[in-house]
C-alpha positions in Angstrom: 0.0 0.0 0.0 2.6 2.4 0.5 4.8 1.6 -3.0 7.8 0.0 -1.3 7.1 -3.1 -3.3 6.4 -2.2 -7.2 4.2 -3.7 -9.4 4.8 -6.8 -10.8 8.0 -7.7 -8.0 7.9 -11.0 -6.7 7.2 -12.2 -3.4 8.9 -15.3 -2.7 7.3 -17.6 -0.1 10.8 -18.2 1.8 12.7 -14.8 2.0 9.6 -13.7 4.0 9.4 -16.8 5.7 12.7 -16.1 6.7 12.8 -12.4 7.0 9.8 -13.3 9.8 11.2 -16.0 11.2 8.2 -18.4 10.1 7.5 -21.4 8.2 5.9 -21.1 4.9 2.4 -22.2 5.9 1.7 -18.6 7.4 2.7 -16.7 4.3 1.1 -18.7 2.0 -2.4 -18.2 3.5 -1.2 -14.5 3.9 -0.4 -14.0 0.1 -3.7 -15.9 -0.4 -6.0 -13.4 1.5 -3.5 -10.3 -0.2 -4.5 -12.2 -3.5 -8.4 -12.2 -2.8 -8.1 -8.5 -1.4 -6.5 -7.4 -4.7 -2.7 -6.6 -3.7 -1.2 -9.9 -5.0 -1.4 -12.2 -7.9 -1.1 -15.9 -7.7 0.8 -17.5 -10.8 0.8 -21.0 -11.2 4.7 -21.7 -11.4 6.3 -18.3 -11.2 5.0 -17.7 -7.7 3.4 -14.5 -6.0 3.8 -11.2 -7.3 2.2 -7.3 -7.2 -0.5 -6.8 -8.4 -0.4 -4.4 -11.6 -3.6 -2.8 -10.8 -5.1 -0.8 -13.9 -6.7 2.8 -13.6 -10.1 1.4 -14.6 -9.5 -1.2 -11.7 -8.6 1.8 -9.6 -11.6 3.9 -10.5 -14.0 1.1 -10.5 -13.5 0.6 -6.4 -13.5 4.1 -6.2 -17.1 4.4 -7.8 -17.9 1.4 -5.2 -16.6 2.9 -2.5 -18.4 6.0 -3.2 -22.1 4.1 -3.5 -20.9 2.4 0.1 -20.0 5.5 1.9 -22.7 7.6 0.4 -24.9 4.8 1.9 -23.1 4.4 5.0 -23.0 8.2 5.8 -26.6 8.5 5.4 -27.7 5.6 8.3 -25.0 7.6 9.9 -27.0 10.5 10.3 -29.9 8.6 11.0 -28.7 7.6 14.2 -27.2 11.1 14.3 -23.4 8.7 15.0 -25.4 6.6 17.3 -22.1 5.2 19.5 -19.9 6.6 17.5 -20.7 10.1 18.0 -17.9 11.1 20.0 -15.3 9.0 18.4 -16.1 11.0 15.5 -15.8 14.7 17.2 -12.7 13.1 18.5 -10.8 12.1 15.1 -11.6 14.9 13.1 -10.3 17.6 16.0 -7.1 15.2 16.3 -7.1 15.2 12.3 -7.2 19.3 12.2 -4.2 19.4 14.6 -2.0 17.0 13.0 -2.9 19.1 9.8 -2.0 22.4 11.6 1.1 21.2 12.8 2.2 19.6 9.1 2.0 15.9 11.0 1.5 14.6 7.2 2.6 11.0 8.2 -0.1 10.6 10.6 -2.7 11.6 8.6 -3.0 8.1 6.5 -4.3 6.7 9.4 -6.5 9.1 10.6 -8.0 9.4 7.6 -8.7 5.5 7.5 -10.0 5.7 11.2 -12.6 8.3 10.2 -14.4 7.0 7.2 -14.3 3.4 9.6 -15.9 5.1 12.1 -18.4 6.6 9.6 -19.0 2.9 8.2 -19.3 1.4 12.0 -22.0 4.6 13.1 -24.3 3.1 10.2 -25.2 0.4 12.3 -25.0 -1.9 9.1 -22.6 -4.6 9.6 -22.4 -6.3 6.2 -21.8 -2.7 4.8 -19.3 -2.0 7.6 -17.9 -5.3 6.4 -18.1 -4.6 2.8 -16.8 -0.8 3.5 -13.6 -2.0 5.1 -12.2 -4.6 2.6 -12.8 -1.8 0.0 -11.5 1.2 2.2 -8.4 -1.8 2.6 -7.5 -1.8 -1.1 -7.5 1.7 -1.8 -5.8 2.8 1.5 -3.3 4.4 -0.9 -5.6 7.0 -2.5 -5.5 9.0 1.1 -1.6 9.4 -0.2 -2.4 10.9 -3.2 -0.7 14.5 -3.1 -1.4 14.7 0.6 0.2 17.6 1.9 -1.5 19.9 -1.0 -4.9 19.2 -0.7 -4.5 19.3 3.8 -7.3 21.9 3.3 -10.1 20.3 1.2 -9.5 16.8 3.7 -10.3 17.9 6.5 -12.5 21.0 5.9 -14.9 18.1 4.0 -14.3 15.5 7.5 -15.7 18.4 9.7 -18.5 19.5 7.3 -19.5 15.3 6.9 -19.4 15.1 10.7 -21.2 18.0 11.2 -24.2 17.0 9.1 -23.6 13.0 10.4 -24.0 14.5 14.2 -26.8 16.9 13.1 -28.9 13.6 11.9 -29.6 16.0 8.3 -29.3 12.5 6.4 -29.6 14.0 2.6 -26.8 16.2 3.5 -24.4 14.3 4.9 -24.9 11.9 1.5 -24.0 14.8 -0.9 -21.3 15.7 1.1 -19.8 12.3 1.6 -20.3 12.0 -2.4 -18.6 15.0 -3.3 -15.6 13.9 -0.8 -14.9 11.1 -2.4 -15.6 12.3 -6.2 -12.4 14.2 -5.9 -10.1 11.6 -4.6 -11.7 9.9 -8.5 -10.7 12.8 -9.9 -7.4 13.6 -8.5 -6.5 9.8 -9.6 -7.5 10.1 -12.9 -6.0 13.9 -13.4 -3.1 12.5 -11.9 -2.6 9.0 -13.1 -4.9 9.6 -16.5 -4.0 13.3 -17.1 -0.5 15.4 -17.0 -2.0 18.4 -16.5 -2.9 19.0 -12.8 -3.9 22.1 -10.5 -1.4 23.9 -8.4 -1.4 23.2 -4.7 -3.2 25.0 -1.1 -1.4 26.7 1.6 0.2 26.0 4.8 -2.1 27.9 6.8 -5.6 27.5 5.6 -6.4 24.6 8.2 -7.1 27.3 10.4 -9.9 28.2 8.5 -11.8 25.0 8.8 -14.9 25.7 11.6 -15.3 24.5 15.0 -17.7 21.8 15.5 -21.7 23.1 16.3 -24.2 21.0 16.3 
């Protein structure tokens, strides 16, 4: 997920075996479930490898993810964040700060921990399910020009867990929609496109609002 291994490299069974100091049996079933969660591809004879995952590919779980979350965010706000409520004030203030204070490498996670917390508010747990093997395999879109677009993340996480915590279901659904309609566009301007927009500012986390609801 975070490009150390490129596509197409090999993963041979016994240097990780090894560089783990396990047997075989253990990595196999783990390159099994990375095979059946999209990151590795089986080949009869030659081994494991990376996956060489194709923009359409890439898009495609985007455009599921987005009909998941869309979902998810609106039985959010049904149960106005139900148990989750807090959790969610809690991420997106930590979130802000790491942003203020240019803590880009913690951001990932956060990120991850927010929409999962939007998914587990739903109350749904075959979408939570669903929502987290998808959310799994495109982990790496929430490193996608990170530090440039600081802003528009977290300005969008406190606007979606405004309307979440304000039960205003329609609302939090368009916004959720639009959130993840541009990580689909930065991908394909980035990845389909060479012609990109400049960058945001240091400072402009500052601008994103308190929480009120």
């Amino acid at each position: 997920m975070s490009g150390r291994l490129k596509a197409g490299e090999r993963l041979p069974e016994e240097v990780i075996a090894k560089e783990h100091h396990v047997s075989r049996v253990p990595v196999r079933e783990a390159l099994r479930r990375l095979e059946s969660e999209g990151f590795v591809t089986l080949m009869q004879f030659s081994g494991a490898r990376v996956s060489e995952t194709s923009l359409r590919d890439s898009i495609e779980l985007m455009q599921v993810r987005r009909g998941l979350e869309v979902l998810a965010t609106r039985l959010a706000a049904d149960a106005r964040g139900g148990q989750e409520a807090a959790a969610l004030v809690d991420v997106v203030e930590r979130g802000k700060k790491a942003a203020r204070e240019q803590r880009i490498d913690e951001l990932p996670a956060l990120i991850m921990e927010f929409h999962e917390l939007i998914a587990k508010a739903s109350g749904n747990r075959q979408l939570e399910e669903m929502l987290k093997r998808v959310l799994q395999r495109i982990s790496w879109a929430f490193l996608l020009d990170l530090r440039e677009r600081v802003e528009s993340s977290w300005l969008d996480h406190t606007v979606i867990a405004m309307a979440v915590l304000g039960g205003s279901s329609s609302q939090a659904g368009f916004l959720m929609d639009e959130h993840i309609s541009k990580d689909e566009l930065l991908y394909r301007r980035k990845y389909g496109d060479s012609n990109r927009d400049g960058a945001g500012s240091d400072d402009v986390v500052d601008r994103i609002p308190p929480f009120s609801y």
